[in-house]
C-alpha positions in Angstrom: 0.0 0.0 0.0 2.6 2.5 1.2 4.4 1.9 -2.5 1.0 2.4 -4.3 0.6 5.7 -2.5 3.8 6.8 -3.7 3.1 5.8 -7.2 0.1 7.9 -6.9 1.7 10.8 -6.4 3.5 11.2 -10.0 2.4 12.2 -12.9 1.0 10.8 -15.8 1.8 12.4 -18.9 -0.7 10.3 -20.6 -3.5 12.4 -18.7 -2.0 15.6 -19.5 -4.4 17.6 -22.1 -2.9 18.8 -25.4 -3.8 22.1 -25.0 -1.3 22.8 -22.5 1.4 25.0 -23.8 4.0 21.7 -23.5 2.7 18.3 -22.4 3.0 15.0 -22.3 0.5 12.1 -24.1 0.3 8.6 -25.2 -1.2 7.3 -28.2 -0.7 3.7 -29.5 1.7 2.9 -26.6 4.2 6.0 -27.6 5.0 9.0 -25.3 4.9 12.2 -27.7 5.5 15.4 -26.6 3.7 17.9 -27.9 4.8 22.1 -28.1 1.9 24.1 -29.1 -0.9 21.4 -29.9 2.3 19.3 -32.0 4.1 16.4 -31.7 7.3 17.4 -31.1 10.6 15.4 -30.8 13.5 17.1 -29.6 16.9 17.5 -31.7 19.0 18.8 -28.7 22.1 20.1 -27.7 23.0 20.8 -24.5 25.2 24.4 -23.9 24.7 28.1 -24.0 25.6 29.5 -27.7 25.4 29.2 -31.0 22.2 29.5 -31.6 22.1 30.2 -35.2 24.4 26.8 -36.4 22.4 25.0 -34.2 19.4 25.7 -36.2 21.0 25.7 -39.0 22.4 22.0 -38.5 18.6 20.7 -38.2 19.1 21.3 -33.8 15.7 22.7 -32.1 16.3 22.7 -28.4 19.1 24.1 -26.4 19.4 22.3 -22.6 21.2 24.7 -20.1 22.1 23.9 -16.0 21.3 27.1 -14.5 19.4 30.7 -15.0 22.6 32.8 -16.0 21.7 35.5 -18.5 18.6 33.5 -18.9 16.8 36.3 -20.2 19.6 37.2 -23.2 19.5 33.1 -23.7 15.8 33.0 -24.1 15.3 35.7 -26.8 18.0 34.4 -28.7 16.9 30.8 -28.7 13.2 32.5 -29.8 15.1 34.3 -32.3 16.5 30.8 -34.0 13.4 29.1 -33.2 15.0 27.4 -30.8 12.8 25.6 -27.8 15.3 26.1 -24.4 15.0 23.3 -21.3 15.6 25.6 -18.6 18.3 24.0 -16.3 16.7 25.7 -12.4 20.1 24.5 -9.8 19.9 23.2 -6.8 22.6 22.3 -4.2 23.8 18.6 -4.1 22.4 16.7 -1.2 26.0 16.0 0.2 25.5 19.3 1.0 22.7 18.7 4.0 23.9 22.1 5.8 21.9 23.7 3.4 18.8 21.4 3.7 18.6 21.3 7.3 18.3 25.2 7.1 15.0 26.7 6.6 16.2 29.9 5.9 18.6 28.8 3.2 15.5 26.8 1.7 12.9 29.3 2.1 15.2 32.1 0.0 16.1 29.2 -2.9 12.7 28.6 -3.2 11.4 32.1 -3.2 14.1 32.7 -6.0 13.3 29.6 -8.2 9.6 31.0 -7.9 10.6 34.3 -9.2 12.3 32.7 -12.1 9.6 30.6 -13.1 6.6 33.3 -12.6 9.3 35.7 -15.1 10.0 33.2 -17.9 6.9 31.1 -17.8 4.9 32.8 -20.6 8.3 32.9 -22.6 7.7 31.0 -25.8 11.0 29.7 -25.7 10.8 27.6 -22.4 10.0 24.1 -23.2 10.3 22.7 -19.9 11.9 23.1 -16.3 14.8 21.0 -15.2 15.3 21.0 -11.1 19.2 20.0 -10.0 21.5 18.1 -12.2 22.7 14.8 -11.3 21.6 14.8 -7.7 21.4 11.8 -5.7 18.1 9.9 -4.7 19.5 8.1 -1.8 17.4 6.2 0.6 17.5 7.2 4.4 15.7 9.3 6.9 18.9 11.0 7.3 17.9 12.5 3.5 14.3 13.9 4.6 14.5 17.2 4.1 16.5 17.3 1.0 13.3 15.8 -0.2 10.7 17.7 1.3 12.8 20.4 -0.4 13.0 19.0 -3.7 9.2 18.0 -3.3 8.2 21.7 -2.2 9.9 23.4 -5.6 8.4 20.8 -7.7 5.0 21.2 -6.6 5.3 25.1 -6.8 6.4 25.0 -10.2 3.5 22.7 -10.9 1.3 25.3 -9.2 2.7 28.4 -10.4 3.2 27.2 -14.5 1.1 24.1 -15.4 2.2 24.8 -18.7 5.3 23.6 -19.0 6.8 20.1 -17.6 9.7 19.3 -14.9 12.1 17.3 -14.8 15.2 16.4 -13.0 18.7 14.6 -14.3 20.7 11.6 -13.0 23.6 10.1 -14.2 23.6 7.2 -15.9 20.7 4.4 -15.6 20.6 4.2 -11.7 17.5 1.8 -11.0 17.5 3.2 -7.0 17.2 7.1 -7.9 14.7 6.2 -10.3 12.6 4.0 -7.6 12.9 7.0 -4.7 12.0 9.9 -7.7 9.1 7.7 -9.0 8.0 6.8 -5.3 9.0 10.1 -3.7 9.0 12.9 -5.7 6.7 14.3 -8.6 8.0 15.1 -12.0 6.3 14.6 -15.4 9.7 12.8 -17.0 13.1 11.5 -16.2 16.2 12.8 -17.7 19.7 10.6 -18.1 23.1 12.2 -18.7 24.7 9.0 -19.9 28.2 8.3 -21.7 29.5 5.1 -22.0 26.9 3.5 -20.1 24.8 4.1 -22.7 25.8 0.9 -24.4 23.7 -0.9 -22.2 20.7 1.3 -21.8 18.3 -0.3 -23.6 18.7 -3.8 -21.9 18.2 -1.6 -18.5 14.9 -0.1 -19.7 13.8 -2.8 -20.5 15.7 -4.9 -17.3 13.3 -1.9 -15.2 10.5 -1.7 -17.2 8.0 -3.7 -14.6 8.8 -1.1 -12.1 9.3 2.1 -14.3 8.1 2.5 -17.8 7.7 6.4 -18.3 8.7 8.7 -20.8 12.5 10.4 -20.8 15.0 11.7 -22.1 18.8 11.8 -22.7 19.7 15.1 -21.7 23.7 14.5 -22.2 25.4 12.0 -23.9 28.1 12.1 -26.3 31.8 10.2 -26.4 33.4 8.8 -23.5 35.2 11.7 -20.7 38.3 12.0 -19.1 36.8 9.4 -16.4 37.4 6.0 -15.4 37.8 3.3 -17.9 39.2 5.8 -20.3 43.2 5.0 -21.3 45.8 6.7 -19.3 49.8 7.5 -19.3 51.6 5.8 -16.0 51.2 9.1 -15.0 47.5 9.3 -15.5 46.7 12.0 -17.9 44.0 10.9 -20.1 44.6 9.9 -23.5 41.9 12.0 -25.8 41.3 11.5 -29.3 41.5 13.6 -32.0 38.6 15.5 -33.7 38.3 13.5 -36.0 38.1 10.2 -34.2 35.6 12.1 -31.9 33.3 12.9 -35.5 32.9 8.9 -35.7 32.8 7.9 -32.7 29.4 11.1 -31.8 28.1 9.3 -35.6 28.4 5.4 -34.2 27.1 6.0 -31.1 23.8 7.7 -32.1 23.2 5.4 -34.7 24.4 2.1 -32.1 23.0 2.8 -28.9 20.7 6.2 -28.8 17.7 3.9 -28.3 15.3 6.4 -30.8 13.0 3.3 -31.6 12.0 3.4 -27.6 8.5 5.0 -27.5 9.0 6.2 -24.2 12.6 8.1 -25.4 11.8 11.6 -26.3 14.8 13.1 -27.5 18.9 13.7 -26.5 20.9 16.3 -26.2 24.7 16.1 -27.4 27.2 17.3 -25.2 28.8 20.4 -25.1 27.1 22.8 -27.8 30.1 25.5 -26.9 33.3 25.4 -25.7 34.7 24.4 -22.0 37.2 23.3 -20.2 37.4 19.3 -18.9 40.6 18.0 -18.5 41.4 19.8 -21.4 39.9 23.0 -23.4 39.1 20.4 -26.2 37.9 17.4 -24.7 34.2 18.2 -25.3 34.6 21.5 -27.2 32.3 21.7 -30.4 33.6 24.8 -31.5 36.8 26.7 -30.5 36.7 29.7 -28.3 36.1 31.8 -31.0 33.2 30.2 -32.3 34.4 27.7 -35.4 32.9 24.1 -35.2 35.3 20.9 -35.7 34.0 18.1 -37.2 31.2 16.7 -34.8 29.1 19.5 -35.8 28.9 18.7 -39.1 28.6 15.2 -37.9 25.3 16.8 -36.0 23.9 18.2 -38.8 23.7 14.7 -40.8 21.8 13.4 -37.9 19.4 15.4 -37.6 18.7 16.5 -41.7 19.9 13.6 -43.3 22.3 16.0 -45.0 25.7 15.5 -45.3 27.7 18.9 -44.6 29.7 20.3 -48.1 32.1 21.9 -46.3 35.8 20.0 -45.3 37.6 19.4 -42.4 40.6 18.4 -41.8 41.4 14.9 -42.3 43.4 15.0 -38.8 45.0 11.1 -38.1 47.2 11.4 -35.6 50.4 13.4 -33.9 54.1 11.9 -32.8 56.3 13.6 -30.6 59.5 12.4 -31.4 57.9 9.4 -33.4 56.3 8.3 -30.4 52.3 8.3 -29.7 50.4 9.1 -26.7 50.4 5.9 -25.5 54.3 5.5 -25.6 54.7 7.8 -22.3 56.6 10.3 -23.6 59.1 11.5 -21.4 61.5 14.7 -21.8 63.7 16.2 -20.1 63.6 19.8 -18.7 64.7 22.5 -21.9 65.3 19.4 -24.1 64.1 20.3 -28.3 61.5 18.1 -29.1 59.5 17.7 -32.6 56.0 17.3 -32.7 54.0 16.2 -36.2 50.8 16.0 -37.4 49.6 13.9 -39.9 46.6 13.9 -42.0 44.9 11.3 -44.1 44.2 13.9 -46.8 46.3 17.3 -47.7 44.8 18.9 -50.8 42.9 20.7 -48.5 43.3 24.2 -48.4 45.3 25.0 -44.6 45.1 28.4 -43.6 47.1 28.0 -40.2 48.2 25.4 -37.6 48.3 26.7 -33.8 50.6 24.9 -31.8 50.1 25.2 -28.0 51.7 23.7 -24.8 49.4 23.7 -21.4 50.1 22.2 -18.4 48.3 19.2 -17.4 44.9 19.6 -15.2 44.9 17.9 -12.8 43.0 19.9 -10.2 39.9 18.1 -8.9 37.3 19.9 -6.4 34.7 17.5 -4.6 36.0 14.7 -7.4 34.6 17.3 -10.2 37.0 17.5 -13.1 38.4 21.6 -13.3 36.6 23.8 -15.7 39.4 26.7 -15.7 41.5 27.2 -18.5 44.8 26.2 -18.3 47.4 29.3 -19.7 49.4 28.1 -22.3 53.1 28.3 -22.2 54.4 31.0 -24.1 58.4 30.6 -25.8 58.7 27.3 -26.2 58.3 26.6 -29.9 62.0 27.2 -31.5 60.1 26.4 -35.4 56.8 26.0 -36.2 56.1 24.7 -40.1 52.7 24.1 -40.1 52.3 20.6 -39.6 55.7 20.2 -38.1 57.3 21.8 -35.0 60.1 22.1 -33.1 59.6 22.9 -29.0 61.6 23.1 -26.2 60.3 21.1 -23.3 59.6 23.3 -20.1 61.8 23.6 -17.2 59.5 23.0 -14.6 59.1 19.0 -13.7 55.5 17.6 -14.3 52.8 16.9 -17.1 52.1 18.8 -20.2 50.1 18.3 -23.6 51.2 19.7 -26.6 48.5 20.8 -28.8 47.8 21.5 -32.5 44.4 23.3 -34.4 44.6 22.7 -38.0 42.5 25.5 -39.4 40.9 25.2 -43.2 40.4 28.1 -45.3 36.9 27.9 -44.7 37.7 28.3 -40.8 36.8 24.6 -39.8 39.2 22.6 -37.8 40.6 19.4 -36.2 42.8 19.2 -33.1 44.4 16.4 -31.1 46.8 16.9 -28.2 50.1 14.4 -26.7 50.5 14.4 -23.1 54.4 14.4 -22.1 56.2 14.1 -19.2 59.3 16.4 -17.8 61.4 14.6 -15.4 64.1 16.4 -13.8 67.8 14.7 -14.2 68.5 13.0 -11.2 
């Protein structure tokens, strides 16, 4: 009885009317979401620019983690006829200082409120999307994080009926979605999934006596600088180049984005900008000043069908001193180096090749992989011939990564980076 009561207190999107703004049906056993009185299946990317290429590559929503310049983001996504889930933050429930406060809850409520009764009528806003990858534990000890998580929902409920919530997990965790879907009250899940998404479909299915409602992917994209990804001895991730990344975004989709499911109602790829992970480049779509590598063309085939006319470059690999990645480079402190890039096609037009060397990142805060920019090393490269260059190692012991941006004529690129070591002489 007590699960049956919690059951009871979720929604079903199958008894949400059409007339809403955004909702939720079912007809012949598949969820559809509908935007305006139509079926609408998201094409998503999840970040906070370019609005115009996303569009333009066949994209229709944007997913963002939190209200900054939400205003500016709105009327630009309206502009592009771009649909924007609203990320609304909300503190992680390690943090139970803050959820054992009724002060701190009160004013964070009071705030989401004022957001939501702002932006509600906005014809942007396609949904709401409370916390990102929180926990659902079980445990009294975890009360009030849900009484909190509870009171928002239901007040955004109250205050825009218009518009779904939602809140993210990572991965496919079948205990969140038991304590969401017995103790909370949102109209959908949302997964940001990575390599785990290879077994996705056997867990909805695995789950599907318990849980069979509607979701969607809300990040997923190639594998991150995380465990079970290849390291050096000294444990700086090994990341592929552009255009590896291009097939690997293409295979995936087509392999394991389960688009037949008719409870899956869209993805977002992951990251529609350009940020810093481990590296500046890891995720990066675009480069800093706004030019897209190769996965957004690969984007734009998804979604249209179309192919994209416009070259890349045909990046295969880089050597530092003949060696790869995986060889554990190691230099000593001022020593000249070469670095080369090779490319499985060169009657392509280059316009430049930007060589950079950063230190590595290793700086973790809470386990969270850093998101500031690393400064490059300036004075280090002795020649630089395009493809080719020669560097002198820095004096400093530790891990580095030299990097190389092929740029086209056309201004689209490929990069790759080879993590090295500097060990003093003894």
């Amino acid at each position: 009885m007590v699960l049956l009561a919690g059951l009871s207190q979720c929604h079903n999107p199958a008894d949400q009317p059409f007339r809403r703004t955004v909702s939720i049906g079912k007809k012949d056993g598949k969820f559809i979401l509908h935007r305006n009185g139509r079926p609408f299946e998201i094409k998503g990317a999840a970040g906070y620019s370019h609005f115009h290429t996303l569009k333009e590559s066949g994209g229709n929503t944007l997913r963002t983690w939190d209200t900054t310049r939400l205003a500016s983001l709105l009327d630009s996504a309206q502009t592009n006829h771009l649909a924007v889930v609203v990320g609304l933050p909300l503190p992680m429930n390690d943090n139970m200082a803050f959820y054992n406060d009724p002060v701190k809850v009160a004013s964070h409520l009071k705030a989401l409120q004022a957001v939501v009764n702002r932006f509600k009528h906005n014809p942007a806003v396609l949904m709401w999307s409370l916390g990102n990858e929180l926990d659902f534990p079980f445990g009294l000890s975890y009360y009030r994080f849900y009484t909190t998580f509870n009171a928002i929902t239901d007040m955004i409920h109250r205050e825009d009926p218009d518009h779904p919530v939602t809140t993210v997990i990572l991965n496919f965790n079948t205990k969140y979605i038991f304590n969401i879907t017995t103790r909370c009250d949102v109209d959908l899940l949302s997964f940001n999934i990575y390599s785990n998404i290879k077994t996705l479909r056997k867990d909805l299915a695995d789950f599907s006596w318990f849980w069979n409602g509607p979701y969607l992917l809300t990040e997923w994209g190639i594998d991150g600088p995380w465990e079970g990804t290849e390291q050096t001895a000294w444990g700086a991730y090994i990341e592929n180049t552009s255009k590896k990344k291009a097939d690997f975004y293409l295979k995936r989709y087509q392999q394991d984005v389960p688009r037949e499911d008719p409870r899956f109602l869209g993805s977002f790829v992951f990251f529609w900008g350009n940020k810093q992970e481990t590296t500046p480049t890891w995720f990066s779509l675009f480069d800093e000043a706004g030019a897209p590598a190769e996965p957004v063309a690969i984007m734009k085939y998804i979604w249209t069908g179309k192919p994209s006319p416009e070259p890349f470059p045909e990046l295969q690999y880089m050597l530092v001193n003949q060696k790869g990645a995986r060889d554990n480079i190691l230099l000593s402190p001022g020593s000249l180096s070469t670095a080369e890039v090779f490319l499985y096609k060169t009657n392509d037009p280059i316009k430049t090749v930007k060589w950079q060397i950063l230190p590595e990142d290793w700086y973790r805060e809470n386990n969270q992989n850093s998101t500031k920019k690393r400064k490059p090393i300036e004075g280090l490269f002795q020649k630089n011939q395009n493809l080719k260059a020669t560097f002198a190692a820095p004096e400093q012991e530790g891990p580095y990564r030299v990097f190389a941006t092929i740029y086209l004529q056309n201004g689209n690129f490929a990069t790759c980076n080879t993590p090295f070591y500097v060990v003093s002489d003894p």
